[in-house]
Residue frames relative to the residue before (quaternion, step in Angstrom):
aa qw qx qy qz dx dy dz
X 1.0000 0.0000 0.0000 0.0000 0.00 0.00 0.00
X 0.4872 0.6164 -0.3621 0.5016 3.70 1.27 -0.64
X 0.5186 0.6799 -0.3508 0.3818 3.60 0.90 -0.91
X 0.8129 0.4134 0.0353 0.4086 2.52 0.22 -2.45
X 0.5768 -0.6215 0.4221 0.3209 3.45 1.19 -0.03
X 0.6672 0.4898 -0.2727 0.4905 3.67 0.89 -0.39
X 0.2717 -0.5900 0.7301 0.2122 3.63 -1.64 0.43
X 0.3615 -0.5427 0.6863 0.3223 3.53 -1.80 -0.08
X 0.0134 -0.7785 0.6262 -0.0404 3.64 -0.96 1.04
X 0.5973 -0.4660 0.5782 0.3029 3.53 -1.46 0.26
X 0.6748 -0.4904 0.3950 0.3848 3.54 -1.51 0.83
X 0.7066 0.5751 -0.3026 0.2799 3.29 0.90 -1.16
X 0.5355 -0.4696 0.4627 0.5279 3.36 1.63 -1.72
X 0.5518 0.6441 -0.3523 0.3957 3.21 1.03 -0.85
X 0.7358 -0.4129 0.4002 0.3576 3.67 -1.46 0.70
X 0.4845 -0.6414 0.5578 0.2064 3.64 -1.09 0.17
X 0.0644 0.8127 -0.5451 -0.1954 4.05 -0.23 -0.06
X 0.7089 -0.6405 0.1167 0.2713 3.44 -0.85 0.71
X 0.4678 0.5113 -0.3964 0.6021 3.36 1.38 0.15
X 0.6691 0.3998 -0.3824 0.4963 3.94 0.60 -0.25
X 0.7024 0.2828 -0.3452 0.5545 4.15 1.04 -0.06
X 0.4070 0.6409 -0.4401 0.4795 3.68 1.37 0.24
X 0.7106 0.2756 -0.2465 0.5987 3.75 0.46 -1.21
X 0.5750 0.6157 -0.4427 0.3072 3.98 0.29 -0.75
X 0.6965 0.5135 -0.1469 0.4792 3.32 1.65 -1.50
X 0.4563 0.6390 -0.2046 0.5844 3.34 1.31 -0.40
X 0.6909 0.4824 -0.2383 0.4828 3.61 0.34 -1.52
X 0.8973 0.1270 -0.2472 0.3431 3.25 0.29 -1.17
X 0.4310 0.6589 -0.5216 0.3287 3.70 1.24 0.29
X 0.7909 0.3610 -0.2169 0.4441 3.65 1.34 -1.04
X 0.4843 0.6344 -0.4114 0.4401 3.20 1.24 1.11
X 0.7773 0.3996 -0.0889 0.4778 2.72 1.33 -1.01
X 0.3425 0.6124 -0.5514 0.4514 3.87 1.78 0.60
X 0.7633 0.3810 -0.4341 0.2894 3.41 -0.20 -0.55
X 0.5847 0.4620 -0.4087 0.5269 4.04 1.15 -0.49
X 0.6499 0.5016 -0.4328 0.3724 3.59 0.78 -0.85
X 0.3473 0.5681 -0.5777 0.4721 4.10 1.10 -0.56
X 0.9184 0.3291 -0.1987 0.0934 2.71 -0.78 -1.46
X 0.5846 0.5813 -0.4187 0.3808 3.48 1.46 -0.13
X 0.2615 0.8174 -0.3143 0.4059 3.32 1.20 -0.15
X 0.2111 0.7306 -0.6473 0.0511 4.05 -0.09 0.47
X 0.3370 -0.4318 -0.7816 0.2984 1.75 -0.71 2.55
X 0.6110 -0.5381 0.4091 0.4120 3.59 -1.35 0.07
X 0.7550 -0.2551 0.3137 0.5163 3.41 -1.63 0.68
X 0.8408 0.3811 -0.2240 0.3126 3.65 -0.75 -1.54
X 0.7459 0.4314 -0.3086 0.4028 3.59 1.03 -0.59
X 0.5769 0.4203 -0.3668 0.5967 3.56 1.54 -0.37
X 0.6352 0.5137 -0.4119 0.4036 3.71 0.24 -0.02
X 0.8155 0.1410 -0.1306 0.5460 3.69 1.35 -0.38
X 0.5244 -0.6738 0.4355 0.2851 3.10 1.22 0.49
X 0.6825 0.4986 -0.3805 0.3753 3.68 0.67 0.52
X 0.1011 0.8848 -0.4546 -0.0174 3.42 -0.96 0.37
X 0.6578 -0.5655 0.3966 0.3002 3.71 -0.70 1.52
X 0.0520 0.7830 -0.6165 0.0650 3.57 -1.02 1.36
X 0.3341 -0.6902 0.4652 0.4423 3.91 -0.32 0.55
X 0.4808 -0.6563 0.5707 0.1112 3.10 -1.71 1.15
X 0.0965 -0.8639 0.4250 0.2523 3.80 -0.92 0.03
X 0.3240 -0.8680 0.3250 0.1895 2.77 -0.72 1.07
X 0.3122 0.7739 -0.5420 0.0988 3.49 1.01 0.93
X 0.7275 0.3716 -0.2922 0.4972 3.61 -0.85 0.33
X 0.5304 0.7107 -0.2731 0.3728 3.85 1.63 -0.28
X 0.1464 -0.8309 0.5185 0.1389 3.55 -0.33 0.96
X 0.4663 -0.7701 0.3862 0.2007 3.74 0.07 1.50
X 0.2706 -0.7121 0.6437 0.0734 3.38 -0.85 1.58
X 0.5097 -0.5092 0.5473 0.4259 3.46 -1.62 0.75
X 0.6857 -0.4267 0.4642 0.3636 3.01 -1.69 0.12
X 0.7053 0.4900 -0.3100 0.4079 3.78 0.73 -1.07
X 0.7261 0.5442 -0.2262 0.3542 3.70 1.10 -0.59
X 0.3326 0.7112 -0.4101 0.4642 2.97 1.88 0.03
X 0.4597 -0.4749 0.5849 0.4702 3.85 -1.43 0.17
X 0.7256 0.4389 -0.4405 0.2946 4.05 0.18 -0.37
X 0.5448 0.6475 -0.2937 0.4447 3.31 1.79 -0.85
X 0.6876 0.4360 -0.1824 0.5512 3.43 1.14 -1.05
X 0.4133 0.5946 -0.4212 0.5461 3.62 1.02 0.25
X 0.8912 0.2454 -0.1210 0.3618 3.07 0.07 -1.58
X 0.6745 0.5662 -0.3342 0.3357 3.48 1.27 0.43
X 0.4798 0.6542 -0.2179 0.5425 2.60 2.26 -0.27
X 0.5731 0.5681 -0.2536 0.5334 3.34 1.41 -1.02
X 0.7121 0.4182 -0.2747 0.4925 3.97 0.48 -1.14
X 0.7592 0.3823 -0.3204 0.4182 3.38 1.05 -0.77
X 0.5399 0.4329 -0.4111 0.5933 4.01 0.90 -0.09
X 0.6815 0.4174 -0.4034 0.4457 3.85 0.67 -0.21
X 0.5729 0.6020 -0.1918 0.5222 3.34 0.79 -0.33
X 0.7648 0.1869 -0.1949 0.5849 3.47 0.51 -0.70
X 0.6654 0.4518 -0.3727 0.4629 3.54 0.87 0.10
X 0.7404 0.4702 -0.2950 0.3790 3.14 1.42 0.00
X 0.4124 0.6175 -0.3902 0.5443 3.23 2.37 0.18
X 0.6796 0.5571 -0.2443 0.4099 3.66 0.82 -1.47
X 0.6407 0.5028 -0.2684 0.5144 3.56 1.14 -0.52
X 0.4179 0.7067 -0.2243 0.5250 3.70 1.68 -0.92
X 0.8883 0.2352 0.0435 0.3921 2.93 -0.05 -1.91
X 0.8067 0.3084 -0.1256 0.4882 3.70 1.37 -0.02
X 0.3142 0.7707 -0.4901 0.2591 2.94 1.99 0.78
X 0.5745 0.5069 -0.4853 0.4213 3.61 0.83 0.09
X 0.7136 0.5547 -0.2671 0.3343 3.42 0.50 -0.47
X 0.6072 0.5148 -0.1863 0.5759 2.95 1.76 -0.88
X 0.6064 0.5712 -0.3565 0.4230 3.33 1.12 -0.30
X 0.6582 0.4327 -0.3166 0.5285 3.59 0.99 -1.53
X 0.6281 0.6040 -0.3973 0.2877 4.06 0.76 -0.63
X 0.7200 0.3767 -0.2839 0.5089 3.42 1.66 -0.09
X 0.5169 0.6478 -0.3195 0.4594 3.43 1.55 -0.93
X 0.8932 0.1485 -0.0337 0.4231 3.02 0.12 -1.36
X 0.1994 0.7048 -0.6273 0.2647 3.66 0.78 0.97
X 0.5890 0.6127 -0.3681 0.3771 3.60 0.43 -0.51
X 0.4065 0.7832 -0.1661 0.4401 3.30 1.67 -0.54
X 0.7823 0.3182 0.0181 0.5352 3.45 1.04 -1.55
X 0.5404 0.6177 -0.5227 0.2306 3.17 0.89 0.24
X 0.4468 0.7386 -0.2846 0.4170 3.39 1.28 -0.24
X 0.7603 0.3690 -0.1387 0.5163 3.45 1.23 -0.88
X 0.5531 0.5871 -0.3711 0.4600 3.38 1.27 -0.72
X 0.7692 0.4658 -0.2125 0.3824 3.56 0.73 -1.45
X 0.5370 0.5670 -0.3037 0.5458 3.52 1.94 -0.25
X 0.7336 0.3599 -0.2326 0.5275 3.48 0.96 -0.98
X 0.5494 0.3176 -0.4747 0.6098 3.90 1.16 0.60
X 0.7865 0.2681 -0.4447 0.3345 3.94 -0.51 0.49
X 0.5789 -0.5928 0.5337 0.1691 3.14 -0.91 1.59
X 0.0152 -0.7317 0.6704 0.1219 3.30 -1.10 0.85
X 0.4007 -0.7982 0.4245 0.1489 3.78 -0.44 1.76
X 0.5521 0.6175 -0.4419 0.3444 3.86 1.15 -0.02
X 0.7060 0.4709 -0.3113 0.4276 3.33 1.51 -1.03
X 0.2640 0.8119 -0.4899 0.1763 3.67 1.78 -0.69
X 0.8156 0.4605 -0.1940 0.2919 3.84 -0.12 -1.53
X 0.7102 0.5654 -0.2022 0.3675 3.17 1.71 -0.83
X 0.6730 0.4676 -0.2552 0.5131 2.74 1.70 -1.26
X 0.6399 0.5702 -0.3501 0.3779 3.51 0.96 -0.37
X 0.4536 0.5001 -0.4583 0.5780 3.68 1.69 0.61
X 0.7178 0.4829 -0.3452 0.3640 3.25 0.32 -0.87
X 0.7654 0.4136 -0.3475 0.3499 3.31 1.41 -0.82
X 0.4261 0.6317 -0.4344 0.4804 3.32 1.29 0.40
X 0.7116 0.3803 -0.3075 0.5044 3.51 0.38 -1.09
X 0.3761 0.6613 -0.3760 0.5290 3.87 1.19 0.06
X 0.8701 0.2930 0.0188 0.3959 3.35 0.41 -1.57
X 0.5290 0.4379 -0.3592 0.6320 3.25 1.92 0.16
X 0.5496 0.4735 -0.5227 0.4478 3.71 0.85 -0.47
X 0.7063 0.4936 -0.2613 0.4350 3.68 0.27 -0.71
X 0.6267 0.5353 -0.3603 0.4368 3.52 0.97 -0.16
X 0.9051 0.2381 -0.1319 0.3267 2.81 1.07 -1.22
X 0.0658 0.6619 -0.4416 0.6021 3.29 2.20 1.03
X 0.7946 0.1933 -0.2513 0.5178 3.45 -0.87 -1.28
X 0.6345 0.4243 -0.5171 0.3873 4.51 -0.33 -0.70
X 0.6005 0.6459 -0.3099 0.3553 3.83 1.19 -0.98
X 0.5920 0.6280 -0.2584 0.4340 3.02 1.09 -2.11
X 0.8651 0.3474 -0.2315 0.2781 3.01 0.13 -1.71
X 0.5096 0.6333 -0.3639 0.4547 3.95 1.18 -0.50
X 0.6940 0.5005 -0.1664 0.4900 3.64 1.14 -0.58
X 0.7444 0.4721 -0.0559 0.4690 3.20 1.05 -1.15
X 0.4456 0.4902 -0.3850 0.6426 3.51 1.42 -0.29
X 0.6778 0.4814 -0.4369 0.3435 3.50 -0.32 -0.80
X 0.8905 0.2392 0.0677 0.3810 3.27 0.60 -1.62
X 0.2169 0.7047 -0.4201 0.5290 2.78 1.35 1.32
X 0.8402 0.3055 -0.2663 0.3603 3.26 0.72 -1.24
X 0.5271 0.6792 -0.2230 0.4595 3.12 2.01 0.02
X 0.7231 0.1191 -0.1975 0.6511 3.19 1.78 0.13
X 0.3353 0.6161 -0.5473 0.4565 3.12 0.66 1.87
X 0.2386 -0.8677 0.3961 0.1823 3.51 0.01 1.22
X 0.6170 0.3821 -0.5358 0.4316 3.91 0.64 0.64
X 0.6694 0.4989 -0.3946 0.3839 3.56 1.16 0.17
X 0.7332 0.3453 -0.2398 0.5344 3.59 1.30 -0.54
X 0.1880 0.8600 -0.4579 0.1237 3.49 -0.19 1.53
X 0.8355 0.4288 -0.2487 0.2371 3.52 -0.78 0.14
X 0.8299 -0.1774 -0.0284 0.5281 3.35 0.33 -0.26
X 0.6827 0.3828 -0.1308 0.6085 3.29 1.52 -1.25
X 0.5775 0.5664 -0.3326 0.4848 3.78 0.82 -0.98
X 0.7669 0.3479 -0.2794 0.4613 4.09 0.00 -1.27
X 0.6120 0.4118 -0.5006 0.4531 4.05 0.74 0.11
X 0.5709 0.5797 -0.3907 0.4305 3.81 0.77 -1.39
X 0.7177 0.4680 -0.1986 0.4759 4.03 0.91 -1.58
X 0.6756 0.5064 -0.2498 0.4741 3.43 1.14 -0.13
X 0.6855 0.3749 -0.2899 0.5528 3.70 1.15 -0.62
X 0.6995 0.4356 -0.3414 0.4520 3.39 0.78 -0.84
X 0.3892 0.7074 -0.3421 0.4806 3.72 0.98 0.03
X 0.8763 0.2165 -0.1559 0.4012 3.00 0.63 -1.59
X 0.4291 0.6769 -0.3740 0.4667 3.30 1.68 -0.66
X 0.8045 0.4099 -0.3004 0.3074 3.53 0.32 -1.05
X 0.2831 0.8661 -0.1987 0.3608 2.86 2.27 -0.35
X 0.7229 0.4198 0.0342 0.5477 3.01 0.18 -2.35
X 0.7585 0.4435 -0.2899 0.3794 3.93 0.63 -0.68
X 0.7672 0.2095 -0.2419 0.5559 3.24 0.91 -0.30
X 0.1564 0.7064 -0.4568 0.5176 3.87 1.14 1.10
X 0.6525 0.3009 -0.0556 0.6933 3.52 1.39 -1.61
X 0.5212 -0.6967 0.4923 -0.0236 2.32 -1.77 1.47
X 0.4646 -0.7150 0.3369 0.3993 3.75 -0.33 0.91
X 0.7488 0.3113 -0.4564 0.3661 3.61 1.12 0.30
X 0.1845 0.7580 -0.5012 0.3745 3.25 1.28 0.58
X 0.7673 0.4880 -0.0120 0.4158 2.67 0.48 -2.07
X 0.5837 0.4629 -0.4131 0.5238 3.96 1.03 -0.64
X 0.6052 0.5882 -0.4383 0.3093 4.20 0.89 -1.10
X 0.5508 0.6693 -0.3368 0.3678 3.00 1.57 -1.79
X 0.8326 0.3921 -0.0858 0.3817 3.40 -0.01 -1.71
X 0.5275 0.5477 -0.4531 0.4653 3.82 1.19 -0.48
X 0.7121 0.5221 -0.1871 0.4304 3.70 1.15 -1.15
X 0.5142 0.6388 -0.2156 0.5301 3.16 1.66 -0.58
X 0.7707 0.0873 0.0605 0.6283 3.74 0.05 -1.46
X 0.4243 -0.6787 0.5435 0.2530 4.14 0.84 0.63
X 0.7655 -0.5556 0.3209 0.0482 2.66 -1.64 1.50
X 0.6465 0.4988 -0.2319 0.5287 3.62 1.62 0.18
X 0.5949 0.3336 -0.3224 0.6564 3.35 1.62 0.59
X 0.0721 0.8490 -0.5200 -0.0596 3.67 1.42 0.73
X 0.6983 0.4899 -0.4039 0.3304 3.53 0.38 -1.19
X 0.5405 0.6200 -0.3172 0.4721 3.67 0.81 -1.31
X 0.7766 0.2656 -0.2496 0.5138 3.74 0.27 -0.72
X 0.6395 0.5192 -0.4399 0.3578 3.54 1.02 0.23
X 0.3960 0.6395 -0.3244 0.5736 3.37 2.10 -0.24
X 0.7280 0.4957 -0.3273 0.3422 3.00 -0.07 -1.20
X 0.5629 0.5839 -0.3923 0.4339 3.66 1.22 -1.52
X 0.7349 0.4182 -0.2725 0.4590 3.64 0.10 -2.28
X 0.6622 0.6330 -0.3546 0.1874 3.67 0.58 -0.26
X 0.4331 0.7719 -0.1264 0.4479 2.72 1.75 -1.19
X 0.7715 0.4349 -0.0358 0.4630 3.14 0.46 -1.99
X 0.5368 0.6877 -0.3097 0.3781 3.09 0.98 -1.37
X 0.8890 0.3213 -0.0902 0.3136 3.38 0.38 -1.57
X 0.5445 0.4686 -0.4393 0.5394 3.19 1.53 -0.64
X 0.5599 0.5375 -0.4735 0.4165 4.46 0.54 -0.73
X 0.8554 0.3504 -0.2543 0.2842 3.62 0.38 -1.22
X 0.4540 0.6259 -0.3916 0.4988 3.35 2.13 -0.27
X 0.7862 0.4230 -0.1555 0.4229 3.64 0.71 -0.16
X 0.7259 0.2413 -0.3486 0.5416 2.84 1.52 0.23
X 0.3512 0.5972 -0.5189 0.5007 3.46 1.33 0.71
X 0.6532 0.5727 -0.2333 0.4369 3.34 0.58 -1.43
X 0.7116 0.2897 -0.3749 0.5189 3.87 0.69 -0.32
X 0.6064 0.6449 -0.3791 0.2697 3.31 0.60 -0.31
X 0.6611 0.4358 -0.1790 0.5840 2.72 1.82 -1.29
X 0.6058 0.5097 -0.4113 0.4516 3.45 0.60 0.35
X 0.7674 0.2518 -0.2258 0.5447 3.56 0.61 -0.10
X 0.1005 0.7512 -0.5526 0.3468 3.66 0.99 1.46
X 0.4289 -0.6299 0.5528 0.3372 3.46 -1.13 0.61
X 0.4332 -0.6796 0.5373 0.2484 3.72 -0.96 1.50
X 0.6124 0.6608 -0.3404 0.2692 3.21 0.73 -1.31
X 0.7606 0.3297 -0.2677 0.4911 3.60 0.81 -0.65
X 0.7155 0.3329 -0.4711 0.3941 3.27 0.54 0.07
X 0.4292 0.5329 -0.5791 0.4432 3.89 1.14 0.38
X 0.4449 0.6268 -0.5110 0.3847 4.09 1.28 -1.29
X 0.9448 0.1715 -0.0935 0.2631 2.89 -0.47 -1.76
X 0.5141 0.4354 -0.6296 0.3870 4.11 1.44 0.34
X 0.2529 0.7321 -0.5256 0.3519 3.90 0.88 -0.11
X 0.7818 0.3932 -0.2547 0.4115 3.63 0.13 -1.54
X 0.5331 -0.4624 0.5693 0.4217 4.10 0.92 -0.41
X 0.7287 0.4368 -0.4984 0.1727 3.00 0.46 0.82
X 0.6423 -0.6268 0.1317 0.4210 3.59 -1.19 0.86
X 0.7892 -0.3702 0.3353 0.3574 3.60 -0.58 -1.03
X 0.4147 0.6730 -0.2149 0.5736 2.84 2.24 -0.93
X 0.7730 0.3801 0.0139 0.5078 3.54 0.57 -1.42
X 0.4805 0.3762 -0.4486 0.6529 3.71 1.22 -0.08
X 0.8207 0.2624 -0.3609 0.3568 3.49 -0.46 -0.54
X 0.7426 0.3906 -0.4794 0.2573 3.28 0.82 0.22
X 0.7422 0.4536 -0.1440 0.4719 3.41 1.54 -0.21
X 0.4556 0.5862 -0.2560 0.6191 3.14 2.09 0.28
X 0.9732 0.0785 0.0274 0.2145 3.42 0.34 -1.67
X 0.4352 0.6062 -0.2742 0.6065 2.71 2.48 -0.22
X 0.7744 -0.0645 -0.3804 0.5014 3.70 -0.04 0.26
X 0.4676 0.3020 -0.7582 0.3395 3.28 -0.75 1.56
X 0.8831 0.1905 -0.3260 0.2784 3.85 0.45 0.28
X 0.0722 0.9266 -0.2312 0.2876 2.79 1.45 0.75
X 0.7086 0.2869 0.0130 0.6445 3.23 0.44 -1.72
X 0.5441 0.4318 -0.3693 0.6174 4.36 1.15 -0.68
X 0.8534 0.2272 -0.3383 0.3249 3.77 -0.19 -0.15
X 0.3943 0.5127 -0.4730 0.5984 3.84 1.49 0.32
X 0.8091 0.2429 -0.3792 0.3775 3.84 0.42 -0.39
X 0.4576 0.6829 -0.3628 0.4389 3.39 1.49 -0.12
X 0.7949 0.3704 -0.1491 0.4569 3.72 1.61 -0.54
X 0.5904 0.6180 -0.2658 0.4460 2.62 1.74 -0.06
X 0.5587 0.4570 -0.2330 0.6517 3.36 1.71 -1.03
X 0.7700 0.3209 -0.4025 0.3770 3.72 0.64 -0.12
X 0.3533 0.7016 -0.4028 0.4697 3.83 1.55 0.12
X 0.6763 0.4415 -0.1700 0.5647 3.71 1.18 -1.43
X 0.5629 0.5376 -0.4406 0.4472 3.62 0.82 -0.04
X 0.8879 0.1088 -0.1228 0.4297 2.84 0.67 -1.30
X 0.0880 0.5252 -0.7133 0.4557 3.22 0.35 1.71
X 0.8378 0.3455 -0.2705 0.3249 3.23 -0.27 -1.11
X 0.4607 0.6369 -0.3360 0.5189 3.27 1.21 -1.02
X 0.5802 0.4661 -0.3853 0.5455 4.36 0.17 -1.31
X 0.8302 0.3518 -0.3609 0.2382 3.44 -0.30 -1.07
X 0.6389 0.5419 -0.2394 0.4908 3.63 1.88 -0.82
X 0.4956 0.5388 -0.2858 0.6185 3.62 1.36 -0.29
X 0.6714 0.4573 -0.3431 0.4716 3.85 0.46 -0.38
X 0.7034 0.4394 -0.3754 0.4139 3.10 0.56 -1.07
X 0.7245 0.2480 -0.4221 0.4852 4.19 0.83 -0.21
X 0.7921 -0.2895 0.2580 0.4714 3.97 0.59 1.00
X 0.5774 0.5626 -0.4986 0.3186 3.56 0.73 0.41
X 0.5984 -0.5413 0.3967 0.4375 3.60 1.21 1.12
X 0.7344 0.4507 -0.3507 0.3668 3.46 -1.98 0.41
X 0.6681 -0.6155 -0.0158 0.4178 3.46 -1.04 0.20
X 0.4866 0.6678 -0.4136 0.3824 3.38 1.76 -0.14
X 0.5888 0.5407 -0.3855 0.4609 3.85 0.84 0.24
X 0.7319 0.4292 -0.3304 0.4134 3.46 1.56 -0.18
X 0.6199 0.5492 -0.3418 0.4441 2.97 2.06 -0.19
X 0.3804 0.7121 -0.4525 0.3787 3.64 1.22 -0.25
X 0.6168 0.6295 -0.1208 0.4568 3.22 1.27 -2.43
X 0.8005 0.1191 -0.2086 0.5491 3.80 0.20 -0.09
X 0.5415 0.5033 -0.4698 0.4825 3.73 0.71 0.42
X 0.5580 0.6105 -0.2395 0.5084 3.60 1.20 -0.94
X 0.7290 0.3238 -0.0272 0.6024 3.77 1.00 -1.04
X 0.4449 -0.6047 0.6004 0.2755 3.95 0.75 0.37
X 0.6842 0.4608 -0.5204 0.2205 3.98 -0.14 0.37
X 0.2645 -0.8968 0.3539 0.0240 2.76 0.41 2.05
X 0.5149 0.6724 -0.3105 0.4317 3.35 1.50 -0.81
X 0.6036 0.5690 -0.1303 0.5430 3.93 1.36 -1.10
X 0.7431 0.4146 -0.3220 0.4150 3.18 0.87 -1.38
X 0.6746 0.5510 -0.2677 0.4119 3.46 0.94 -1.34
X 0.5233 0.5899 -0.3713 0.4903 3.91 0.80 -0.59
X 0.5356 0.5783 -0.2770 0.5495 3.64 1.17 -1.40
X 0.8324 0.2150 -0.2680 0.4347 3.45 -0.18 -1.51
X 0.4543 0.6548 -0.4596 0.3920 4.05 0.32 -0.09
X 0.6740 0.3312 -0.3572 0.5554 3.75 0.66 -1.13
X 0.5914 0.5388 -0.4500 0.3968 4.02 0.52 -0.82
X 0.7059 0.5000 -0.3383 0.3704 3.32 0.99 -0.62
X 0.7445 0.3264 -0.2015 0.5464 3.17 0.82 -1.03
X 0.3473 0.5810 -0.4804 0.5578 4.15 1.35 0.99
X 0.6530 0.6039 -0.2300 0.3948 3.19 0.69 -1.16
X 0.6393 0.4150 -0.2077 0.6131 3.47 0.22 -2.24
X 0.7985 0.4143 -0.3546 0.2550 3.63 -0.66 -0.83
X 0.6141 0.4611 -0.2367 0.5952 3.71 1.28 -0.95
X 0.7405 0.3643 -0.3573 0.4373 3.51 0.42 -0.52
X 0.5303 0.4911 -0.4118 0.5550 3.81 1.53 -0.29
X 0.6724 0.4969 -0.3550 0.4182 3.80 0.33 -0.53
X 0.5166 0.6927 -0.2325 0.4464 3.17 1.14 -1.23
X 0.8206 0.2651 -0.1214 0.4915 3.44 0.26 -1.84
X 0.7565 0.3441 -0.4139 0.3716 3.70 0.48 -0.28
X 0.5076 0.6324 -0.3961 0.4307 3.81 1.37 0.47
X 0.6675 0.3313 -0.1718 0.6443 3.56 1.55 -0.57
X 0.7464 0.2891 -0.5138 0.3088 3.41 0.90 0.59
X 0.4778 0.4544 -0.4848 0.5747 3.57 1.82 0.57
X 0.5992 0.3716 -0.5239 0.4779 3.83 0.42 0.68
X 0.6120 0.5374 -0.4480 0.3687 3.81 0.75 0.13
């Protein structure tokens, strides 16, 4: 700039200081990368990947709008997440405001909801059993039900006249049942069998669900069986009794142990979200001290869910990956 005769100065006039021609120097190098690409023949970006823009013809080409393109559909997705992030930011700048201001606020609870209080330790650790038996005995239910009627809503097994209505209602039934949520379904049944058989209506809820999820995912499984072997082995004279066991039971076998296992680990979690509106177990004890601020209780509560969780969902995954 001495060169050129010139100084860098402040709007006002005042001297520059060196962190204000530091970023200036900055400013205008990273303004000027993208014109500098292009002076480049080839330009920066095309020697740097080795690629370069050729015209395309469109003879024989039936013209796409512009919006149906993958770039068009980019950029509407972009305006539209910008847009709604710029209303939500609008419309919740107060909130967004106390969520930094007043964070200082919560420390009081955070450090309550990290220390374990060890008096409640024995209790909650019944509840989290009776948690983990509701869910056993949901999913042992589910499945005794759901095996049956699976193959009844497996569409290469339920054909012709009688077979494609049965494969059609149970479809939809299982449809409409699992559409509803398992605490939907716990309110239903708390109101149903009253609120003093809590656990029992929390079965009933994961049950519900349970069966219409696993009737539908038995049912695909059994649809996409290998035909070939059961033409192999009705070939030999044998009956149906004996096709399905040596045809269709081990191809779904080992798919429906993991189909109960990954649904068993639902419904852990499920038990613990079904307690918390009265479906008994330990999510009814965490409601109970969230309801009452005793955050110290509550948090001790949510720790074992955590470490219920991590463990079932580790057991879970390394049983379905020695059954794969």
């Amino acid at each position: 700039f001495k060169v050129a005769r010139k100084e860098l100065r402040t709007r006002d006039g005042s001297p520059s200081t060196f962190s204000q021609r530091l970023r200036y120097f900055l400013g205008w190098h990273l303004a000027a990368v993208p014109l500098w690409g292009f002076l480049f023949d080839p330009p920066l970006h095309e020697r740097i990947s080795g690629l370069h823009p050729e015209p395309v013809s469109m003879e024989g080409r039936v013209p796409v709008p512009w919006w149906r393109t993958s770039s068009g559909l980019f950029v509407v997705a972009f305006l539209v997440v910008g847009l709604a992030a710029a209303v939500s930011v609008t419309v919740n700048r107060e909130s967004l405001t106390r969520l930094f201001t007043q964070a200082g606020r919560t420390v009081k609870f955070w450090k309550a909801l990290f220390s374990p209080d060890e008096s409640i330790l024995l209790p909650s650790i019944r509840d989290l059993l009776v948690t983990i038996f509701m869910a056993v005995v949901a999913t042992a239910l589910a499945v005794v039900v759901a095996v049956p009627l699976s193959f009844l809503a497996a569409r290469n097994l339920m054909r012709g006249p009688i077979g494609r209505p049965i494969y059609t209602l149970l479809r939809g039934i299982a449809s409409i049942m699992r559409s509803i949520e398992p605490v939907i379904w716990a309110i239903i049944f708390l109101v149903w069998v009253t609120a003093r058989r809590a656990p029992f209506a929390g079965v009933l809820a994961l049950l519900v669900h349970s069966i219409a999820d696993l009737t539908k995912l038995y049912a695909e499984r059994l649809e996409s069986i290998d035909p070939g072997l059961v033409e192999a082995i009705t070939a030999t004279g044998a009956n149906r009794l004996q096709v399905l066991r040596y045809a269709v039971v081990p191809q779904i076998i080992n798919p429906y142990i993991s189909f109960t296992l990954y649904r068993w680990d639902i419904n852990i979690r499920m038990a613990t979200v079904v307690g918390v509106v009265g479906g008994g177990g330990i999510g009814q004890r965490l409601y109970f001290y969230l309801k009452n601020l005793a955050w110290q209780q509550a948090g001790t509560v949510m720790i074992l869910i955590v470490i219920l969780v991590w463990a079932i969902d580790y057991l879970s995954a390394r049983l379905r990956a020695k059954l794969a």
